[in-house]
C-alpha positions as CSV (number, residue, x, y, z in Angstrom):
1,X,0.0,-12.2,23.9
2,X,-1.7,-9.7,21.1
3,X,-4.0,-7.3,23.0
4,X,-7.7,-8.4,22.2
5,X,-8.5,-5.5,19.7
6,X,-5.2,-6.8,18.0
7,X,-6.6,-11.1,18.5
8,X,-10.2,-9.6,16.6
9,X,-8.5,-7.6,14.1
10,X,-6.8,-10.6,13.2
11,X,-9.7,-12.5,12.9
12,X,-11.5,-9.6,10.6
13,X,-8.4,-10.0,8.3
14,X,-8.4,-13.8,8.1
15,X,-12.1,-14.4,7.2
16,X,-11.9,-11.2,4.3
17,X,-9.1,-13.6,2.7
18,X,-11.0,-16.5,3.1
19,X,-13.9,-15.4,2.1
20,X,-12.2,-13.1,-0.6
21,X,-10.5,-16.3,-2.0
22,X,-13.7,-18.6,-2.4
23,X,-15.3,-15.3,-3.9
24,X,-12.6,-15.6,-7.0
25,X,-12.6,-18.9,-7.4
26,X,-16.5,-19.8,-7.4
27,X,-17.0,-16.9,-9.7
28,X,-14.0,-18.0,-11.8
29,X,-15.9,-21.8,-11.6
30,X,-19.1,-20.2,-13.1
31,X,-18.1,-18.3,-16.0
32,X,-18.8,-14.8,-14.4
33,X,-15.2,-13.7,-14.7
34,X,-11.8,-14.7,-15.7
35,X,-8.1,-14.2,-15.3
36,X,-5.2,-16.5,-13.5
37,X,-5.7,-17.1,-10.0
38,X,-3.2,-18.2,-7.5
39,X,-5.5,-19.5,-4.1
40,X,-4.2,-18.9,-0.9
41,X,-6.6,-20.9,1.2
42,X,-4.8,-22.1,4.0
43,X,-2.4,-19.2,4.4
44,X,-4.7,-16.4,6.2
45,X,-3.0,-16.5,9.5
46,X,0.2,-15.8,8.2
47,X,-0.7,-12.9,6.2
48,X,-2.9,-11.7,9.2
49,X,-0.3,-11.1,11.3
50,X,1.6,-9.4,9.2
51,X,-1.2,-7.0,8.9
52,X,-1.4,-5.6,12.4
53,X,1.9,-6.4,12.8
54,X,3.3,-3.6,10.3
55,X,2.3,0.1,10.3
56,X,0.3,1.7,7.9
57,X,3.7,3.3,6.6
58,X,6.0,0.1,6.5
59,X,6.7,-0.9,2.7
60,X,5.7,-4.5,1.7
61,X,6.8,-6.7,-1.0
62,X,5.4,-9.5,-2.1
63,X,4.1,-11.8,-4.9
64,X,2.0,-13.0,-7.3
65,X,0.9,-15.6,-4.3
66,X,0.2,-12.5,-2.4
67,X,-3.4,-11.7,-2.4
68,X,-4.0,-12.0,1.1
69,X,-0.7,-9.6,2.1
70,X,-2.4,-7.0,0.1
71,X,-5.7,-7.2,2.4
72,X,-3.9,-7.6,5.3
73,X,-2.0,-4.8,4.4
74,X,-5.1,-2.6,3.7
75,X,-5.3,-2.3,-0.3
76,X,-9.2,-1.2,-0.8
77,X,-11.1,-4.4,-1.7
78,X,-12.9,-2.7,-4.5
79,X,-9.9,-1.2,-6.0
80,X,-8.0,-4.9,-5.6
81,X,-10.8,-6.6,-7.3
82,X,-10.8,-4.2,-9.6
83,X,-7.3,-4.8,-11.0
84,X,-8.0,-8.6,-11.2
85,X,-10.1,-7.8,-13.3
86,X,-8.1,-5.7,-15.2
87,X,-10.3,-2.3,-14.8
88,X,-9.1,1.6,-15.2
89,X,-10.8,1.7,-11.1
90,X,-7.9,-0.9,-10.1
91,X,-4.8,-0.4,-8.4
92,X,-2.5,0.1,-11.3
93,X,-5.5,1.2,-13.8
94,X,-6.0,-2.6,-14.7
95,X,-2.5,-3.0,-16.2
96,X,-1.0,-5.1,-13.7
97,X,-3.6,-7.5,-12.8
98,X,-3.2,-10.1,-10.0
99,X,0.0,-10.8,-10.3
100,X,1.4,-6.7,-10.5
101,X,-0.5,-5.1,-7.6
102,X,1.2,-1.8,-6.4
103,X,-0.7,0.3,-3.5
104,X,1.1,3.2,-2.6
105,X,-1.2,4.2,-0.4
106,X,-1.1,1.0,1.4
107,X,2.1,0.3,1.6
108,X,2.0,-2.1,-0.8
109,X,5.2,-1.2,-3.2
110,X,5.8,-4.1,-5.7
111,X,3.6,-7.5,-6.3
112,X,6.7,-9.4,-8.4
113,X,5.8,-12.0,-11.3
114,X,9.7,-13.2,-11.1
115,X,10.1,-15.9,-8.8
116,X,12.8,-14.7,-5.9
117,X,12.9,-11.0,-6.9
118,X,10.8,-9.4,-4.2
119,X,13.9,-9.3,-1.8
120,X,16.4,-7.8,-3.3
121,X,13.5,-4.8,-4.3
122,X,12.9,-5.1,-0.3
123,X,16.5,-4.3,-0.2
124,X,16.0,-1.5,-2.2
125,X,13.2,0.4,-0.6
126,X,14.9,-0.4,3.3
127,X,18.4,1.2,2.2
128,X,16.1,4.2,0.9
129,X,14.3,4.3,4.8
130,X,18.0,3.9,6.4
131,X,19.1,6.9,4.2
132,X,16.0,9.0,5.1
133,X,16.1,7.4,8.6
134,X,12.3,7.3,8.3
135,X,11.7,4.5,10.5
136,X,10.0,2.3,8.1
137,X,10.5,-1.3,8.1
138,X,10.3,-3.6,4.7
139,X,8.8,-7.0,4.9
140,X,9.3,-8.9,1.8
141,X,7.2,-12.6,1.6
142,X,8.0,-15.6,-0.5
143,X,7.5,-18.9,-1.2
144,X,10.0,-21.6,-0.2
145,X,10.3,-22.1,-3.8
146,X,12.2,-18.7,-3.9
147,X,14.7,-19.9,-1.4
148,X,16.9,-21.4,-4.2
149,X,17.0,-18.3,-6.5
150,X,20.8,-16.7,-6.3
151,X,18.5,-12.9,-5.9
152,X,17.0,-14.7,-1.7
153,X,20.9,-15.4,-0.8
154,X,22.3,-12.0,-2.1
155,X,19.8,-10.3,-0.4
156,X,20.2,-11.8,2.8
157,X,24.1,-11.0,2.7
158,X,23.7,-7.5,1.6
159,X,21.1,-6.8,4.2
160,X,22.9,-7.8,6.8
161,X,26.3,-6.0,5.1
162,X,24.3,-3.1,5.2
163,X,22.2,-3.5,8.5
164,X,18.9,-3.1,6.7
165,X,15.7,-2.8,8.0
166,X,13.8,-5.8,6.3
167,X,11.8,-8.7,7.8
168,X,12.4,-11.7,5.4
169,X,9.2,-13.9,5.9
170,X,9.0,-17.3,3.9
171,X,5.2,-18.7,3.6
172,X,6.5,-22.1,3.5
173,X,3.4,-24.5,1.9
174,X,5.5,-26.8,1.3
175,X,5.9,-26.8,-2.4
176,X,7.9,-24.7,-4.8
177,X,4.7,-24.9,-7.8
178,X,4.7,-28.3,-8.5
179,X,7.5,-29.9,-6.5
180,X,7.7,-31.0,-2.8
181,X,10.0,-29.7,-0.2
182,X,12.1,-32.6,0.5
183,X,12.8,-32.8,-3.3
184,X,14.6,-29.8,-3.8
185,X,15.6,-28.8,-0.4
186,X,18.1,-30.3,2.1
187,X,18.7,-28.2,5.0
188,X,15.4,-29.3,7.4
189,X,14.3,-25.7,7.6
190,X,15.1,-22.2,5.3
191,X,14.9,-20.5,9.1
192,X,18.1,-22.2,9.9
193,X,19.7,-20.6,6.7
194,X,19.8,-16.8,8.3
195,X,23.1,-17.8,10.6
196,X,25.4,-18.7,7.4
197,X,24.9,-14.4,6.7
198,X,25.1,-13.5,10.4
199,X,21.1,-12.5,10.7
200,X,18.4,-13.9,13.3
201,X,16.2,-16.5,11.8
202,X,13.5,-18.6,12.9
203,X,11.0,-21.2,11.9
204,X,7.3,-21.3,13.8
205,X,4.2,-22.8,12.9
206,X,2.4,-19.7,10.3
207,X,-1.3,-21.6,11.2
208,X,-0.7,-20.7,14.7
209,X,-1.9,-17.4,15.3
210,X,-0.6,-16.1,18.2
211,X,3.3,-18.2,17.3
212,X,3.5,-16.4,14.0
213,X,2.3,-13.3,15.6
214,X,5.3,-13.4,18.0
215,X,7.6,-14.3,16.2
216,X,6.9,-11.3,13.3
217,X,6.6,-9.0,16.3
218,X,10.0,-9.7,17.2
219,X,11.7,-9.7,13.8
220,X,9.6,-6.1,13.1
221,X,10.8,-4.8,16.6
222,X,14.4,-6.1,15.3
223,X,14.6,-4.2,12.2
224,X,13.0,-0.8,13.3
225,X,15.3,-0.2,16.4
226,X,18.3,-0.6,13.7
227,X,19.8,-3.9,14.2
228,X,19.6,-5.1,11.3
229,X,17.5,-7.6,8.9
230,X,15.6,-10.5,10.4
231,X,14.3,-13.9,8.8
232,X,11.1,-15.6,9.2
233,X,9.8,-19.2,8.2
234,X,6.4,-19.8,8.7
235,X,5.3,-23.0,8.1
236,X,1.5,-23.7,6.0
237,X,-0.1,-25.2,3.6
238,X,-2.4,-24.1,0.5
239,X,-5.2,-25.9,0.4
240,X,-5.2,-25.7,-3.5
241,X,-3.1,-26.4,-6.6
242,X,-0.5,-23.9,-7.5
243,X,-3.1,-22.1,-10.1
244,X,-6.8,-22.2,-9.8
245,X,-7.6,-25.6,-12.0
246,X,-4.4,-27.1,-10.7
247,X,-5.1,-30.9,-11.4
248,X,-3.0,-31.4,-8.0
249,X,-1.5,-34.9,-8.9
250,X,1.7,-34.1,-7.2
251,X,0.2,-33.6,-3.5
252,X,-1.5,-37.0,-1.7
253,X,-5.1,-37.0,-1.1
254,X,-4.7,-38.1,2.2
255,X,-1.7,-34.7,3.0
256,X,-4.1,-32.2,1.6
257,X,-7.4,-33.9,3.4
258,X,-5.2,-33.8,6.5
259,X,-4.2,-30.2,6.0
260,X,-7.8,-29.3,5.5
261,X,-9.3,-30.6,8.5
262,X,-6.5,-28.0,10.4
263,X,-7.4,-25.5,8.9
264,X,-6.7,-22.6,10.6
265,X,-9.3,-20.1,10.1
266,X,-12.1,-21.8,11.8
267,X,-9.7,-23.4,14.6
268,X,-8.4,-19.6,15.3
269,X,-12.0,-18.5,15.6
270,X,-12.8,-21.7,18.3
271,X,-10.1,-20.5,20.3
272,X,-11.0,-16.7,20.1
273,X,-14.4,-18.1,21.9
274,X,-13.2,-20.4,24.2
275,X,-11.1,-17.7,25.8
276,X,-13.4,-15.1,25.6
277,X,-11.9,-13.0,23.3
278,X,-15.4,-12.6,21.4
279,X,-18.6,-14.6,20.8
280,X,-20.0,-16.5,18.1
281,X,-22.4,-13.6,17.8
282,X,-19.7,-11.4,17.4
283,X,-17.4,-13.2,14.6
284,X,-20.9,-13.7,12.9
285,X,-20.8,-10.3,12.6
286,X,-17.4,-10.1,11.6
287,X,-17.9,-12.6,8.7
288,X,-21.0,-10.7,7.5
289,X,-19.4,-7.6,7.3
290,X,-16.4,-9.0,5.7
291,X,-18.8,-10.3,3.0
292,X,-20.6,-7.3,2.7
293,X,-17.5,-5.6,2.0
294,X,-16.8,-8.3,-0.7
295,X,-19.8,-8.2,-2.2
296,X,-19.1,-4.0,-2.5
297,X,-16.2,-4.7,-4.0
298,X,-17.0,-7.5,-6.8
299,X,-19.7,-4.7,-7.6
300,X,-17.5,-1.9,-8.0
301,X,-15.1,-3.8,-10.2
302,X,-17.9,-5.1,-13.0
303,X,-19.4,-1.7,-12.7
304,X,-16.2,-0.2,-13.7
305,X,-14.9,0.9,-17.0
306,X,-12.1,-0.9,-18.8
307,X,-8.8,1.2,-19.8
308,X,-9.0,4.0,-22.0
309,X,-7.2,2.9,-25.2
310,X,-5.5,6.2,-25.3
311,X,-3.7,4.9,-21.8
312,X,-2.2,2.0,-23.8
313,X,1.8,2.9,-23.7
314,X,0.8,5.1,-20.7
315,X,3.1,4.1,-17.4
316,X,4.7,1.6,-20.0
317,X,6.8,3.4,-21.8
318,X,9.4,6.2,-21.5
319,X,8.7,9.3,-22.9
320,X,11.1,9.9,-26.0
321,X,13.8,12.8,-25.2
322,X,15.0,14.1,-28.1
323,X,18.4,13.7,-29.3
């Protein structure tokens, strides 16, 4: 089991994403700002224990679902919120926006628009910490969606070819954008899938904290002693459509409601109680300073300056070399 620093950290990092997440979207709701969000309500644990599972100097990957593996991964709030928002204060000087967020300083290397990409740049940036024999270790996180893109299956077979160090973690939620699991899938789990390239893989529950926390633990140990890449599925659910203003038709009422009365953020912080890891007085706490830090943050961005036109082909374009 986590140490209890590690069990409140956790905790700190799952109710910034929640909170985070409601932030965009009631503020989207209301007019105040605008641009395409992607909610990942429902998917805090799993990004949580990636976060204090990885060091500050491990390289991540992931997606334009992949707001809360930024903050887990410790991309400054005000400087995330301010490339939603497509400010010159953001991450990538407002030219990536939500779905192109690179931290360096984070760790945070590539936030892929292209469905399935993110591993084979995962492959990319491990061979480079093999070469340097830096110690790093790559995660790379995607949707089960991405599971059927050629790029996940050559990836898996050249990282284990190459004895890379990269944890492979699928969010499973159980729908590739629109479509349901069962309709485009027929192996029972994408964990199962690892021994067909001769790499450990594993499926676990990604809403149970201290399951998912193991399991990563044990794929990160995996890769940074040097044997090789490592595969995890965790299991979730988004509480909300693919986009923000997703009508949702293709879900059941009654498998969302169900999902929803689960959900893990508030049953993670009962059990951090009953155990003693902390008191309500002190995840009150926790929750207030993670809105605090929010509300710093949503300031920040609207009080920052939009990109200087002259930046336009800036970071876009090559320079021209003459002839």
């Amino acid at each position: 089991m986590p140490d209890r620093p590690t069990l409140r950290r956790m905790y700190e990092l799952m109710t910034t994403i929640k909170q985070c997440d409601e932030r965009f979207r009631s503020m989207i709701a209301a007019g105040e700002i605008g641009f395409l969000h992607f909610p990942v309500r429902g998917q805090e644990v799993v990004a949580a224990a990636l976060g204090v599972t990885l060091r500050h100097d491990d390289y991540l990957v992931t997606n334009y679902r992949g707001m809360h593996d930024s903050i887990a991964k410790g991309v400054s709030l005000g400087e995330l919120w301010a490339e939603y928002l497509g400010k010159a204060t953001g991450t990538c000087k407002g030219k990536g926006g939500p779905m192109h967020i690179t931290d360096r300083k984070s760790g945070v290397m590539v936030t892929t628009g292209v469905v399935g990409s993110g591993t084979v740049i995962a492959n990319g940036l491990a061979y480079a910490s093999q070469l340097r024999q830096d110690g790093r270790v790559t995660a790379v996180t995607f949707g089960d969606g991405a599971t059927s893109i050629g790029a996940f299956h050559e990836a898996l077979n050249l990282a284990k070819t190459w004895n890379l160090p990269v944890v492979f973690l699928c969010q499973n939620n159980l729908y590739a954008e629109k479509t349901a699991y069962s309709k485009f899938q027929t192996t029972p789990t994408i964990g199962e899938r690892a021994s067909a390239y001769g790499l450990p893989g594993v499926t676990v529950d990604g809403n149970d904290a201290l399951a998912i926390h193991d399991a990563l633990q044990t794929a990160v140990e995996h890769a940074r002693s040097g044997r090789g890449p490592y595969l995890v599925e965790a299991m979730t659910y988004r509480f909300f459509g693919h986009y923000f203003g997703d009508p949702m038709t293709y879900q059941s009422a009654t498998e969302r409601e169900a999902a929803i009365a689960a959900d893990p953020v508030p049953r993670y912080r009962q059990w951090l109680i009953q155990l003693g890891h902390a008191t309500e007085g002190e995840l009150v706490a926790m929750d207030d300073a993670a809105k605090l830090l929010i509300d710093d943050a949503v300031e920040f961005a609207l009080n920052s300056p939009d990109p200087d036109l002259a930046e336009l082909d800036l970071d876009v374009y090559a320079a021209e070399v003459a002839a």
